[in-house]
BAMARMI-865315 format. One record per atom (N, C-alpha, C): x, y, z; residue number from 1. Coordinates in steps of 0.2 Angstrom, whole numbers. Example, Ala and Ser with C-alpha at 12.3 -4.5 7.8 and 13.67 -1.06 7.14 Angstrom:
{xx=66; yy=-28; zz=39; seq=1};
{xx=62; yy=-22; zz=39; seq=1};
{xx=66; yy=-16; zz=39; seq=1};
{xx=64; yy=-11; zz=35; seq=2};
{xx=68; yy=-5; zz=36; seq=2};
{xx=64; yy=0; zz=39; seq=2};
This chain:
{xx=-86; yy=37; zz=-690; seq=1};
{xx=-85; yy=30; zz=-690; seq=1};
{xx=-92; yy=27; zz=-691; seq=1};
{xx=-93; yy=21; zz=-696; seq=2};
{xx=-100; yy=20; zz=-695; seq=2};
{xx=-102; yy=13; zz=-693; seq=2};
{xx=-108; yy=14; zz=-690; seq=3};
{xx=-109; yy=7; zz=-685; seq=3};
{xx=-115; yy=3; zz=-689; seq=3};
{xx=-113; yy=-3; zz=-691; seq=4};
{xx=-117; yy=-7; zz=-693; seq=4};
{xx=-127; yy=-8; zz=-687; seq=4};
{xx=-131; yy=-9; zz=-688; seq=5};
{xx=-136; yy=-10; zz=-687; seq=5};
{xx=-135; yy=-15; zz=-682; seq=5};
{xx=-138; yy=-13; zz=-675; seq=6};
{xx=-139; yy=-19; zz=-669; seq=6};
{xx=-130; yy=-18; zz=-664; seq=6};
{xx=-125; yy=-15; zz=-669; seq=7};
{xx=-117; yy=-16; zz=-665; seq=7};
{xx=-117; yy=-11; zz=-659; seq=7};
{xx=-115; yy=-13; zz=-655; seq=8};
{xx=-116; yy=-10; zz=-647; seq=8};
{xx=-111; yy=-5; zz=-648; seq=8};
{xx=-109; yy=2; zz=-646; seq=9};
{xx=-102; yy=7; zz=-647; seq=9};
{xx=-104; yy=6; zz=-640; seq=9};
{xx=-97; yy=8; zz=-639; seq=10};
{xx=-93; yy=8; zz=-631; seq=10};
{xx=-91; yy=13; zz=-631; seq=10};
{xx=-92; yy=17; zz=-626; seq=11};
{xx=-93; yy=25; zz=-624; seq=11};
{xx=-90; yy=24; zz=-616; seq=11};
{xx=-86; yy=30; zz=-616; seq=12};
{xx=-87; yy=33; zz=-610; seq=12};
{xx=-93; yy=36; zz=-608; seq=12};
{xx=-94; yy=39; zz=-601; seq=13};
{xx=-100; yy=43; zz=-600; seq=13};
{xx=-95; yy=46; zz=-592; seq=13};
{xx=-98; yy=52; zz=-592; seq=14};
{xx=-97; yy=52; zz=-583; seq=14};
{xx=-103; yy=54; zz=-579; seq=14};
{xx=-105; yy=54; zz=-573; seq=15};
{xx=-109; yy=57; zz=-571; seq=15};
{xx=-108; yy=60; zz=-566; seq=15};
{xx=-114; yy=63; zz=-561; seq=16};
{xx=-110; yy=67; zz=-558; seq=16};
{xx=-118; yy=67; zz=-550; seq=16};
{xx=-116; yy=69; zz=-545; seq=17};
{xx=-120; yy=70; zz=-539; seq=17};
{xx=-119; yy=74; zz=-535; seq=17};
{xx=-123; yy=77; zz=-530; seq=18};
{xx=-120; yy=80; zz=-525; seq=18};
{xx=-122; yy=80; zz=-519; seq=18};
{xx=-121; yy=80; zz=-514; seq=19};
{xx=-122; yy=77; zz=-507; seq=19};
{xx=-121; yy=83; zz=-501; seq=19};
{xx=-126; yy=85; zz=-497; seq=20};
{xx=-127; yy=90; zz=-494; seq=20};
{xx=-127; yy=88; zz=-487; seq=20};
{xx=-124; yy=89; zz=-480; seq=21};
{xx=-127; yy=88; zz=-474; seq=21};
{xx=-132; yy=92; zz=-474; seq=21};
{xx=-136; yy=88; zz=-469; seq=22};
{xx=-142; yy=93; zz=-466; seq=22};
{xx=-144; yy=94; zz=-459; seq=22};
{xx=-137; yy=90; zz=-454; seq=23};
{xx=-138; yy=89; zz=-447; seq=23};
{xx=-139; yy=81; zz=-445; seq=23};
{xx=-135; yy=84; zz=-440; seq=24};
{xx=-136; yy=74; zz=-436; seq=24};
{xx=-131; yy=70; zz=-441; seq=24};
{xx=-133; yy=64; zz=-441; seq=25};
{xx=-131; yy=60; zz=-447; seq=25};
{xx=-134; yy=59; zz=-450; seq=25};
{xx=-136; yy=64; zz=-457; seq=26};
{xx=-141; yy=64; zz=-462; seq=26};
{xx=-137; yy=70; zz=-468; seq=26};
{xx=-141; yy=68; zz=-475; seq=27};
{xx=-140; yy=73; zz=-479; seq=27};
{xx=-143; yy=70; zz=-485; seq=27};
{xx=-142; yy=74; zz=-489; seq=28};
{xx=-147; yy=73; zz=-495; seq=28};
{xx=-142; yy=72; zz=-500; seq=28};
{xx=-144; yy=69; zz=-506; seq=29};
{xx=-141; yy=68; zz=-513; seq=29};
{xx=-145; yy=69; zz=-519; seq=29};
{xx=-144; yy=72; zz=-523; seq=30};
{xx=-145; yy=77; zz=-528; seq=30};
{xx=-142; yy=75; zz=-534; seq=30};
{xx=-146; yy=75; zz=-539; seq=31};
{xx=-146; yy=72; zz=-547; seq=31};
{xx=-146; yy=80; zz=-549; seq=31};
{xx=-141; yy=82; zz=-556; seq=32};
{xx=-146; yy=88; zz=-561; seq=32};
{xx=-154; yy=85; zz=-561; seq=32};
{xx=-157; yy=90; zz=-562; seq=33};
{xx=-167; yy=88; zz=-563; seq=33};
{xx=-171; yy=81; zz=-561; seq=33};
{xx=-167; yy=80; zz=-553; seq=34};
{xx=-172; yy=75; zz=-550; seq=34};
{xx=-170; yy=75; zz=-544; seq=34};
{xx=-175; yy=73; zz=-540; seq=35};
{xx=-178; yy=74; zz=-535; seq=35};
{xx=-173; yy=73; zz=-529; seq=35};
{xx=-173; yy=74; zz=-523; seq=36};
{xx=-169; yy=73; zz=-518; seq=36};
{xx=-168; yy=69; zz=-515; seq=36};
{xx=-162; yy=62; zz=-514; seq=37};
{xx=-165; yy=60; zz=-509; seq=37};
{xx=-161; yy=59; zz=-503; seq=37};
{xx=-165; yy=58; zz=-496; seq=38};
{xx=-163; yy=59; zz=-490; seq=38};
{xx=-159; yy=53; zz=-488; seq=38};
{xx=-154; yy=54; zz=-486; seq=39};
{xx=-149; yy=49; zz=-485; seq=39};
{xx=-146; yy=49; zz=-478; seq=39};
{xx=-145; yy=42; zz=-474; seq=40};
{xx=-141; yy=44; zz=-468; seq=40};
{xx=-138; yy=37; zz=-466; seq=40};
{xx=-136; yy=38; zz=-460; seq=41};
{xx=-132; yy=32; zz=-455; seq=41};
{xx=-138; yy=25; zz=-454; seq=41};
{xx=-138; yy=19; zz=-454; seq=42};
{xx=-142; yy=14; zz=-453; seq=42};
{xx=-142; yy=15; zz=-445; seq=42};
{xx=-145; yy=12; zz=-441; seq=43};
{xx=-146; yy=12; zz=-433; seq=43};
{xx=-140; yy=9; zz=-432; seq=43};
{xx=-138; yy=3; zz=-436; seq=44};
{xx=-131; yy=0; zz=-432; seq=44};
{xx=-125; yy=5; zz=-432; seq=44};
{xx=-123; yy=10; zz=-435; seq=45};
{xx=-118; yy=14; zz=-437; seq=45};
{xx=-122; yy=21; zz=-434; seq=45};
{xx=-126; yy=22; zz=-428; seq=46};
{xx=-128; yy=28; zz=-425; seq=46};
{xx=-133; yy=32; zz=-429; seq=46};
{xx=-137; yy=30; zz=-432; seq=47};
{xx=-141; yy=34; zz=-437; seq=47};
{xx=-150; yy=31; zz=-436; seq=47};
{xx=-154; yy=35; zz=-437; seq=48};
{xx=-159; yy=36; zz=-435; seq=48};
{xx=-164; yy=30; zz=-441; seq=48};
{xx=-162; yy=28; zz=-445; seq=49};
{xx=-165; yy=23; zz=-451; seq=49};
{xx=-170; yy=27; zz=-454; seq=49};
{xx=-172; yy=32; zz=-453; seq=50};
{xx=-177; yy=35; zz=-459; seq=50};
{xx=-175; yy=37; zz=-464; seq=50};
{xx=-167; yy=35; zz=-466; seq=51};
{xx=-168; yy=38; zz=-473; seq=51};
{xx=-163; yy=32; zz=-477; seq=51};
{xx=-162; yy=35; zz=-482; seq=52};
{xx=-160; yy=28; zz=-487; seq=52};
{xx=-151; yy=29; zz=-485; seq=52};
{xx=-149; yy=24; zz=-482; seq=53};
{xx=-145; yy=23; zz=-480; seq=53};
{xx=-140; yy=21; zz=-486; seq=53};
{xx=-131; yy=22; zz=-488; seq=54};
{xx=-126; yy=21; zz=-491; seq=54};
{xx=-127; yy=12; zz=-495; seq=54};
{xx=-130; yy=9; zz=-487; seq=55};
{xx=-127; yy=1; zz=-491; seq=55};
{xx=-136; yy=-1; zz=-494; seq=55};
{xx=-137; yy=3; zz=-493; seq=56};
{xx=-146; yy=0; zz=-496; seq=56};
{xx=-145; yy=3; zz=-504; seq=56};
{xx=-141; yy=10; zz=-504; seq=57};
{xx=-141; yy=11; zz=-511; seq=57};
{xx=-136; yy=9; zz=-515; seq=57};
{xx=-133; yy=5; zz=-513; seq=58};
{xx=-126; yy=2; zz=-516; seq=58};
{xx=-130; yy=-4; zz=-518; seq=58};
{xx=-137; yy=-8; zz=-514; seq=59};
{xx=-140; yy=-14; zz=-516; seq=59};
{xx=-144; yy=-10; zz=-522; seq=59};
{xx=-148; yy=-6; zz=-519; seq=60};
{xx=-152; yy=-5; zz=-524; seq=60};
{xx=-150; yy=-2; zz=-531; seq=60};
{xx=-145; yy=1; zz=-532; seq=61};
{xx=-142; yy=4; zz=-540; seq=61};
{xx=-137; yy=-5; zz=-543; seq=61};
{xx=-137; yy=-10; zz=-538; seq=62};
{xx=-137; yy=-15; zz=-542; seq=62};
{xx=-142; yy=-20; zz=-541; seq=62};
{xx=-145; yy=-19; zz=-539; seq=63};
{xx=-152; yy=-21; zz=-542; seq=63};
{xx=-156; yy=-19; zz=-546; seq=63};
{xx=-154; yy=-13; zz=-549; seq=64};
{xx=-157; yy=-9; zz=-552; seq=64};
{xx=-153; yy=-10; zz=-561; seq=64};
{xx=-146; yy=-11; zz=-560; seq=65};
{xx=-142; yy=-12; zz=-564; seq=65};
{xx=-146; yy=-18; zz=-567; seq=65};
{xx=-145; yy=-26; zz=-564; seq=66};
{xx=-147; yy=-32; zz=-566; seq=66};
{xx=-154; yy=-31; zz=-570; seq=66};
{xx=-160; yy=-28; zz=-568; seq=67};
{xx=-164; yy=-28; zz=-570; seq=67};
{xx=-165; yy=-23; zz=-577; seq=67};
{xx=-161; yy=-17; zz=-578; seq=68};
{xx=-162; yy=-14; zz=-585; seq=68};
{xx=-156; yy=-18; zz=-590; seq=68};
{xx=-151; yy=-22; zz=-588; seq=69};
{xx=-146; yy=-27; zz=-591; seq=69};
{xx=-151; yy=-31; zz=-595; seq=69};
{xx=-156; yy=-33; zz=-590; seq=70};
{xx=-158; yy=-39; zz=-591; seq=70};
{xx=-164; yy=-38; zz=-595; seq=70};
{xx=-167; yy=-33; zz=-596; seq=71};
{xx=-172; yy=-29; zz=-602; seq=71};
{xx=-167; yy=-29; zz=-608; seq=71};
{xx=-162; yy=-26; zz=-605; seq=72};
{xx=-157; yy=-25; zz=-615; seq=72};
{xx=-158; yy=-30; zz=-617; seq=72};
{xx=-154; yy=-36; zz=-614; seq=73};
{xx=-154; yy=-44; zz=-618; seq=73};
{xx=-160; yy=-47; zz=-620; seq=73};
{xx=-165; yy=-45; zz=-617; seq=74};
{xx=-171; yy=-48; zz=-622; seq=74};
{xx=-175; yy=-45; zz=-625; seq=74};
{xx=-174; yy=-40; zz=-625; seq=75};
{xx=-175; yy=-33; zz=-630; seq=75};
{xx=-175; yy=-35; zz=-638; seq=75};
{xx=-180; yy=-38; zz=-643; seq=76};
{xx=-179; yy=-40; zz=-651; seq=76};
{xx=-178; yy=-48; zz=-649; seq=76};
{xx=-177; yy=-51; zz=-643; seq=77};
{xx=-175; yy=-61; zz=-642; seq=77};
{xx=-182; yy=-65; zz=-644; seq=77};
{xx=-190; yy=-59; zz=-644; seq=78};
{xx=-197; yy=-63; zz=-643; seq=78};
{xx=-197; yy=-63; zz=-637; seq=78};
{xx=-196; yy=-59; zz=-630; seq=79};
{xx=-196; yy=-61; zz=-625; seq=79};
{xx=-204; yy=-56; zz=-623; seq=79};
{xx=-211; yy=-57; zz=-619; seq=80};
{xx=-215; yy=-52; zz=-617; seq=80};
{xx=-214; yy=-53; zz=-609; seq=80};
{xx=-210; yy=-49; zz=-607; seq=81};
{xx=-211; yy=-46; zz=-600; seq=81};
{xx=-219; yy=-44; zz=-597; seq=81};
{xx=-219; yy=-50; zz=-594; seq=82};
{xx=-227; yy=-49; zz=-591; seq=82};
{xx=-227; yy=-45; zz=-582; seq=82};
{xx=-218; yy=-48; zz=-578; seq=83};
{xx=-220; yy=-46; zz=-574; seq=83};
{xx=-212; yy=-45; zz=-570; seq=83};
{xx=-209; yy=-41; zz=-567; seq=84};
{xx=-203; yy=-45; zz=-564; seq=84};
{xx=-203; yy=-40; zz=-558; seq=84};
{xx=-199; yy=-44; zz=-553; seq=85};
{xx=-200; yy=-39; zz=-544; seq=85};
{xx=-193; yy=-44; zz=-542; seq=85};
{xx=-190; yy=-41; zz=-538; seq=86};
{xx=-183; yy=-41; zz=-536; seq=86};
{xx=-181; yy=-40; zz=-530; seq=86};
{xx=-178; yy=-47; zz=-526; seq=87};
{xx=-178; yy=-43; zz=-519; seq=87};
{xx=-169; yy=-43; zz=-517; seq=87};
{xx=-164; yy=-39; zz=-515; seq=88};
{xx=-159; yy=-41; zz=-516; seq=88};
{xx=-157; yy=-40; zz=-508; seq=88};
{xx=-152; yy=-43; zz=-505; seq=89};
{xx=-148; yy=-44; zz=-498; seq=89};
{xx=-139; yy=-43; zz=-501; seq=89};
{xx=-138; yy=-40; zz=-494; seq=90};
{xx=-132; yy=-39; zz=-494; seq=90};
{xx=-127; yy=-42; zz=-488; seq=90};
{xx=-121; yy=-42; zz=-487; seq=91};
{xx=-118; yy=-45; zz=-482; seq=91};
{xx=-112; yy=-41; zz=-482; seq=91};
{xx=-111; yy=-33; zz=-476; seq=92};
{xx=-107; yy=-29; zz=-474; seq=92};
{xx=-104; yy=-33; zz=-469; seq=92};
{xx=-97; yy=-35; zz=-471; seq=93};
{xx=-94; yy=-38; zz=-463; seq=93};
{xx=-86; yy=-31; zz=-464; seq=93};
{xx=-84; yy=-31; zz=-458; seq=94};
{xx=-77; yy=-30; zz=-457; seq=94};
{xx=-71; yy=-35; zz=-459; seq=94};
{xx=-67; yy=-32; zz=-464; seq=95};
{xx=-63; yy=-35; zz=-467; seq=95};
{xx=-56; yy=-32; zz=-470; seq=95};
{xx=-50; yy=-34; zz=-467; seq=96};
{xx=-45; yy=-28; zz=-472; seq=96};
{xx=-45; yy=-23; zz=-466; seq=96};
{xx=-47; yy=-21; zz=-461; seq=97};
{xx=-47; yy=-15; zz=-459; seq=97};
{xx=-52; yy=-10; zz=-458; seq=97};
{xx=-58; yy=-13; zz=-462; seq=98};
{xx=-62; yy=-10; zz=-463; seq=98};
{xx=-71; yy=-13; zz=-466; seq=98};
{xx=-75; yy=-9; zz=-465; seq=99};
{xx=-81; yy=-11; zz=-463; seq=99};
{xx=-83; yy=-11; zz=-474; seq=99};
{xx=-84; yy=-17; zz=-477; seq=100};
{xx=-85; yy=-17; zz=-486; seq=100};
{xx=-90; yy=-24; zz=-488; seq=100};
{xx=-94; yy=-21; zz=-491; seq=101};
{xx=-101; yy=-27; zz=-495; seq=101};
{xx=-95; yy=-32; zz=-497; seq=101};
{xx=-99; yy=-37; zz=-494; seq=102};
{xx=-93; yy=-43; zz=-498; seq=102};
{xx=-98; yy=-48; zz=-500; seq=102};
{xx=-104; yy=-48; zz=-499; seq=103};
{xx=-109; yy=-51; zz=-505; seq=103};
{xx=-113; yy=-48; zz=-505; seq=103};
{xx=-116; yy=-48; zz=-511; seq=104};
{xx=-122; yy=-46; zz=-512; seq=104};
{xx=-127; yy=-51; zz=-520; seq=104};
{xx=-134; yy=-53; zz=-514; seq=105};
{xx=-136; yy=-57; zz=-519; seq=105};
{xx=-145; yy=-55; zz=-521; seq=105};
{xx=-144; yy=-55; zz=-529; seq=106};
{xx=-151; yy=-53; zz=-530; seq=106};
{xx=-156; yy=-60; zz=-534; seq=106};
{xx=-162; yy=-57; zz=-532; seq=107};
{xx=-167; yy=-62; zz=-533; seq=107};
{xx=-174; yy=-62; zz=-534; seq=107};
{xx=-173; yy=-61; zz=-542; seq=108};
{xx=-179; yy=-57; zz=-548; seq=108};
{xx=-182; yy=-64; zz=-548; seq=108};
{xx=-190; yy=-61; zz=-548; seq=109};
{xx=-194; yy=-66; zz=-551; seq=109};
{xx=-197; yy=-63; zz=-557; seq=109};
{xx=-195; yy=-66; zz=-561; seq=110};
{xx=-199; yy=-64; zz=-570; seq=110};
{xx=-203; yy=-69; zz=-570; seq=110};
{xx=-207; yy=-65; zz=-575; seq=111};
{xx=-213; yy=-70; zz=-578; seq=111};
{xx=-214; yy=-67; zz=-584; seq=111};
{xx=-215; yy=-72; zz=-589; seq=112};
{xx=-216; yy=-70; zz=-596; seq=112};
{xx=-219; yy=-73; zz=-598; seq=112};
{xx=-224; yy=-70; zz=-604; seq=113};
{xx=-230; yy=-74; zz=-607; seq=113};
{xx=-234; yy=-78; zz=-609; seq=113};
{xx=-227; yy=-85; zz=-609; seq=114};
{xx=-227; yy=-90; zz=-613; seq=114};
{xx=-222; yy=-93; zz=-611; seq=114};
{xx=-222; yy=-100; zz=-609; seq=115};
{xx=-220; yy=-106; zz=-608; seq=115};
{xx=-211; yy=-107; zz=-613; seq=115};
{xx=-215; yy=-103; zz=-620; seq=116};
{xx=-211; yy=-104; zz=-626; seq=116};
{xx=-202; yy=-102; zz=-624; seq=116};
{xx=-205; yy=-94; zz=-620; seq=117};
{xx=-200; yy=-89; zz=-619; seq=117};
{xx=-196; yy=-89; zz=-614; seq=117};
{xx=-199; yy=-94; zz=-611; seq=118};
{xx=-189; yy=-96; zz=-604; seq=118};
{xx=-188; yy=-98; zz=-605; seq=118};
{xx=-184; yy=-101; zz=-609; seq=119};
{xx=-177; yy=-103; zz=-612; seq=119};
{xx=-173; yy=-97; zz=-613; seq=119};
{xx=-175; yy=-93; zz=-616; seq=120};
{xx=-174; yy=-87; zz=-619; seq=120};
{xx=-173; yy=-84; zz=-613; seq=120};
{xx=-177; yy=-81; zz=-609; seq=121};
{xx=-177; yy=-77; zz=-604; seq=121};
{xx=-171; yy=-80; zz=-599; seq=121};
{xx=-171; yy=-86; zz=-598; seq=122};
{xx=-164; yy=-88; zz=-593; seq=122};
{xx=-157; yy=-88; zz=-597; seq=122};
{xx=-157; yy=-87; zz=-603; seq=123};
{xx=-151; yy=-89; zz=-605; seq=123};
{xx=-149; yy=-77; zz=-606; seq=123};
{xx=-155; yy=-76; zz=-608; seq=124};
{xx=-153; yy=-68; zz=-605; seq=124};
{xx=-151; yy=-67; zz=-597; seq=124};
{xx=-153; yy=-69; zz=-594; seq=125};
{xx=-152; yy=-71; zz=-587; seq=125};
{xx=-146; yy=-73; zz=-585; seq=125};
{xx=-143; yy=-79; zz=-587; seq=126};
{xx=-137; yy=-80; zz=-587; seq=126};
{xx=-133; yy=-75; zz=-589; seq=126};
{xx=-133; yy=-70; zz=-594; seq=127};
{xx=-128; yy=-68; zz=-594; seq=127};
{xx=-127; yy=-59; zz=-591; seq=127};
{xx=-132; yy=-58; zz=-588; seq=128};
{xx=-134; yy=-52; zz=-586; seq=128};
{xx=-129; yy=-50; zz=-581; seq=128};
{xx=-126; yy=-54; zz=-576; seq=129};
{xx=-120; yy=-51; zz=-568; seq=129};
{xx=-113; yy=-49; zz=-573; seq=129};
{xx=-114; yy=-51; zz=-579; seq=130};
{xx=-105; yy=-49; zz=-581; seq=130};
{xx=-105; yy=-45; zz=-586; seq=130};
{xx=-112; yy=-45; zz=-588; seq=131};
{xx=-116; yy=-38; zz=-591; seq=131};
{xx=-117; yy=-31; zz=-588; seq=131};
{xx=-119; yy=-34; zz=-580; seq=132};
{xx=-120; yy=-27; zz=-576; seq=132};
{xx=-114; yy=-22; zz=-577; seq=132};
{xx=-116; yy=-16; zz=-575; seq=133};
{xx=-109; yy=-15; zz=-575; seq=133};
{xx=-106; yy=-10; zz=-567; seq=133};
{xx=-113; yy=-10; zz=-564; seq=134};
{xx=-112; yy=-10; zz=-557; seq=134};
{xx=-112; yy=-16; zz=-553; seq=134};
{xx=-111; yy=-22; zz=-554; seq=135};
{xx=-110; yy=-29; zz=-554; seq=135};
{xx=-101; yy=-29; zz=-555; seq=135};
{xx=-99; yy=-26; zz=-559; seq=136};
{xx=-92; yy=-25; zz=-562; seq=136};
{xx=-88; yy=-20; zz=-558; seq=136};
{xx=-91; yy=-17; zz=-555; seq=137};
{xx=-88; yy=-11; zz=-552; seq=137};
{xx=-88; yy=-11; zz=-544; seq=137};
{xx=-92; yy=-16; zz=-540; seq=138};
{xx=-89; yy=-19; zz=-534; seq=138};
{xx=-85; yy=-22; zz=-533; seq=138};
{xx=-82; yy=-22; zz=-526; seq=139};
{xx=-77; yy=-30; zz=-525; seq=139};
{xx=-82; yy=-35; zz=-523; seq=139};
{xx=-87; yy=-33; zz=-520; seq=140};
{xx=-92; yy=-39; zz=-518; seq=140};
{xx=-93; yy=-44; zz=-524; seq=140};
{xx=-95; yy=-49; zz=-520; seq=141};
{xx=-96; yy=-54; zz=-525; seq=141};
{xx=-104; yy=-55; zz=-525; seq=141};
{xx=-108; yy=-54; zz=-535; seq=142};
{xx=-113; yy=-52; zz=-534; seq=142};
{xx=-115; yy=-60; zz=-537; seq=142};
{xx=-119; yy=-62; zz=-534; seq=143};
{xx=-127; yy=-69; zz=-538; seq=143};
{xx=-133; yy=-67; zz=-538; seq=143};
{xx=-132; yy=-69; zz=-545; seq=144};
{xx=-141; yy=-69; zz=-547; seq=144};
{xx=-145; yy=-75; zz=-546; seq=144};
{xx=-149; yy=-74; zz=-541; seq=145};
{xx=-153; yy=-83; zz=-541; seq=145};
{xx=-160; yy=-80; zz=-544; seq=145};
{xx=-161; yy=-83; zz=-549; seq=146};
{xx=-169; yy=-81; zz=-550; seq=146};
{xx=-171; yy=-85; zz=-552; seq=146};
{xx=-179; yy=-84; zz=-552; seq=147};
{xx=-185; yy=-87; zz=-554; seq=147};
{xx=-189; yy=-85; zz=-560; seq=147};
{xx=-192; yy=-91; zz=-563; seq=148};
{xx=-195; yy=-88; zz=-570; seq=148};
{xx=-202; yy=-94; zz=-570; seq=148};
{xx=-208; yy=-89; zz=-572; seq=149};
{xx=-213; yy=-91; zz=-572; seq=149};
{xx=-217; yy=-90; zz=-579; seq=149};
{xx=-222; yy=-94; zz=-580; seq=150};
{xx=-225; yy=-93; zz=-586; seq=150};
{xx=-232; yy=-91; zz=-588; seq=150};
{xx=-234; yy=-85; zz=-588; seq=151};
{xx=-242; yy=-82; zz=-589; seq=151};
{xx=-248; yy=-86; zz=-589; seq=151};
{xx=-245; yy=-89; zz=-597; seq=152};
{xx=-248; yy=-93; zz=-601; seq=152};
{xx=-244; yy=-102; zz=-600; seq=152};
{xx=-249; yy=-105; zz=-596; seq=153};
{xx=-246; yy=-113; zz=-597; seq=153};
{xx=-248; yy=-119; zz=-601; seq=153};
């Protein structure tokens, strides 16, 4: 089949991870060809906090989503990424039976080069949570509040 120039192909993909105890409430988790990392129980749930805990990585792989979404869409719009930092919170309550993210809200400061280029940049922005696709993949309900700044004023 052939694809016009710029047409996005819609792909499965699968991936895949592996997860080790190592004692106590900890263990590790493991990518094919990269690095380890140490994972455990948060102090409220019996765990020591020195390792990257369940609900910090469920913030951060959607915080992390928002942000490479949000390169695609301005990727060829004239947009120059000067600078972006992200800080994202979540809200674990018990619900249903059970203990589940039921918000989660992230909050990118961009800045880009030119006065010209935020229009541009927020309307990529806007459309980046229904884009993510780990935004898609939660029951939490995810917002992006951001801020956008301009290099050049």
């Amino acid at each position: 089949m052939r694809h016009m120039a710029g047409e996005i192909r819609h792909k499965s993909y699968r991936y895949k991870a592996h997860t080790s105890w190592t004692g106590e409430r900890r263990g590790v988790v493991v990518a094919m060809g990269r690095p380890e990392i140490p994972v455990g129980s948060p102090p409220e749930f019996r765990g020591d906090g020195k390792s990257w805990a369940p609900e910090e990585l469920l913030l951060g792989s959607v915080n992390t989503c928002i942000l490479l979404t949000f390169l695609t869409l301005i990727q060829g719009r004239g947009v120059t990424l000067v600078a972006y930092d992200s800080e994202v919170g979540g809200l674990l309550e018990h619900k249903e039976g059970a203990h589940q993210m039921t918000e989660v809200t992230v909050r990118p400061h961009v800045t880009v080069a030119s006065e010209a280029e935020l229009a541009t940049a927020r309307q990529a922005m806007d459309q980046v949570e229904p884009r993510c696709f780990m935004s898609q993949s939660i029951k939490a309900r995810v917002t992006v509040e951001a801020q956008f700044a301009a290099a050049e004023t």
